[in-house]
Residue, then its C-alpha position, 0 to 999 in steps of 0.5 A: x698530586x703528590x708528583x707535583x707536591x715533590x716537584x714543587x719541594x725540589x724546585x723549592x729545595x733548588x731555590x734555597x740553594x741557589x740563594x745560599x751559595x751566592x750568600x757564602x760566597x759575598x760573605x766571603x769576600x766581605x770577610x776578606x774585604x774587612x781584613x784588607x782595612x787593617x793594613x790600609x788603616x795602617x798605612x793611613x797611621x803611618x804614612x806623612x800627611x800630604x798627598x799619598x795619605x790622602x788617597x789611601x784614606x779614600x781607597x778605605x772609603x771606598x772599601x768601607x763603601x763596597x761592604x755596604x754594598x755586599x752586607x745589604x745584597x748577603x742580608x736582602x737575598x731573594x727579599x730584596x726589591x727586584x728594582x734595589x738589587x737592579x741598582x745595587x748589583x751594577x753599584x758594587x760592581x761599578x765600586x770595584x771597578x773603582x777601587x781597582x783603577x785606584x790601587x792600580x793607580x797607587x801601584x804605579x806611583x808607589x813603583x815610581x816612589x821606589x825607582x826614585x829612592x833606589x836613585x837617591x839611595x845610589x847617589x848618596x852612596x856612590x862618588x860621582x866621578x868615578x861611580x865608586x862607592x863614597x867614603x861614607x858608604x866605606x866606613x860603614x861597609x869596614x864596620x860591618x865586614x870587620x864584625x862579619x868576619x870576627x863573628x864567622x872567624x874568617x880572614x879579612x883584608x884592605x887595600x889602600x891604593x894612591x896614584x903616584x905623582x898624580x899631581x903632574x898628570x893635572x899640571x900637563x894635561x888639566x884636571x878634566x884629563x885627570x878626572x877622566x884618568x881617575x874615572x878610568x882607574x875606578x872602572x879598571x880596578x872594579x872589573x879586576x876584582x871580584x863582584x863581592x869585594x868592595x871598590x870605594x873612593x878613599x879620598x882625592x886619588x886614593x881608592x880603598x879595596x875591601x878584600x872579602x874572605x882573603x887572608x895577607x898572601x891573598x892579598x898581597x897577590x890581587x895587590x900585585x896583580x892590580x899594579x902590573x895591570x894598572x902600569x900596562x893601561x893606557x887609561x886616557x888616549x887622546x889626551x888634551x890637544x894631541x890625539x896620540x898622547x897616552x896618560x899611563x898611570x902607577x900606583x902604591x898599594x898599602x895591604x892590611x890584614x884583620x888580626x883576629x878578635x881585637x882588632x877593629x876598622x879604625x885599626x885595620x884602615x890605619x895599618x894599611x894607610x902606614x903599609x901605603x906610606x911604605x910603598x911610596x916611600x920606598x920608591x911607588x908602583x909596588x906593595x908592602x904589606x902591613x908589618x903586622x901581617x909581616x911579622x905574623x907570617 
């Protein structure tokens, strides 16, 4: 008998255990299963009325559901009715699988929120001719790379470029021939750069180059470097009804240097707008340099 009273107390035992663990653990995934309310209702707060409000204020009713669920399997255990937890079981299964589908669901449109902004995002910084950067994106970009360099005391230049005569470019061959001339000239002087420096449509024919990490002689150097290339490119063949004309195209460089703390963007851009008037007043196709960084050397 006592045999039998022991085998009884460890089937007992092994019951108990049985029901516990399981209890542990659904209590377990409601604790988590609560916590992931706070960010929901967050986003609820946050997010603008309209349809994507709406589906998270559902997926936190079906959260809300699911715990029900789980909280009424935890507390019944082994008392519950056997026909309940028949229902009960396949119910919170079938809610997970819902609430599954509907992040799944979520996850897709908010990627494709994403891939829509980063191209609303790209166009308002971005010149649509040339696929340079804008002027606005520019002025932004001086203020902060002037202030990144007073902070870390490191050399910063600019480069204002303009396309000589380009005006006669428009007159013999049409604007499109000078569109697709200027589109061209961007795409050059962005692969004749480095990929940290900033390449930006300053206005009309004009293109800005931010020179990160370069001092005056740096400077003067890539500015060079940048005329000779343009002069030995054929940018547009093909022009207009002949396929053997050729639009060739020089530029003027204008080259800037930061001075140190007390200087600032607007003072930077102007020097290398005045060293870009130099360099076409003395003939276009070549460089001058600021004369502050002139009479610094």
């Amino acid at each position: 008998m006592s045999g039998c009273g022991n085998r009884e107390r460890w089937v007992n035992g092994m019951q108990d255990t049985y029901y516990t663990s399981p209890n542990m653990v659904v209590l377990l995934g409601t604790a988590l299963l609560i916590g992931s309310l706070y960010p929901v209702c967050r986003l609820v707060v946050e997010l603008p009325a309209g349809e994507v409000r709406r589906q998270w204020r559902l997926l936190g009713a079906m959260i809300v559901c699911v715990i029900g669920g789980y909280i009424t399997y935890a507390i019944g255990g082994a008392e519950t009715n056997v026909i309940l937890k028949g229902l009960l079981v396949p119910l919170v299964l079938f809610l997970g699988g819902c609430f599954v589908l509907a992040v799944a669901m979520m996850s897709l449109r908010t990627a494709h929120d994403v891939r829509r902004m980063s191209v609303l995002e790209r166009e308002t910084v971005t010149d649509p001719l040339t696929g340079l950067y804008n002027r606005r994106y520019l002025d932004n970009r001086i203020k902060e790379e002037v202030a990144r360099a007073q902070r870390h005391v490191i050399p910063l230049s600019l480069l204002l470029i303009d396309i000589d005569h380009f005006k006669q470019v428009n007159d013999q061959w049409g604007h499109p021939v000078g569109d697709d001339a200027l589109a061209a000239l961007g795409r050059l002087l962005s692969g004749a750069v480095r990929t940290e420096d900033v390449v930006a449509r300053y206005g009309g024919e004009e293109i800005a180059i931010i020179a990160l990490n370069s001092a005056a002689p740096v400077a003067a150097v890539l500015a060079e470097r940048l005329c000779r290339t343009v002069e030995h490119t054929v940018l547009v063949s093909g022009a207009g009804t002949s396929e053997r004309a050729e639009v060739r195209l020089t530029i003027s460089v204008g080259v800037a240097t930061l001075q140190g703390q007390a200087d600032d963007a607007k003072r930077l851009t102007c020097r290398a707008d005045a060293a870009l008037y130099e360099a076409k007043s003395e003939g276009r196709n070549r460089v001058a340099v600021s004369r502050a960084q002139e009479n610094s050397r």
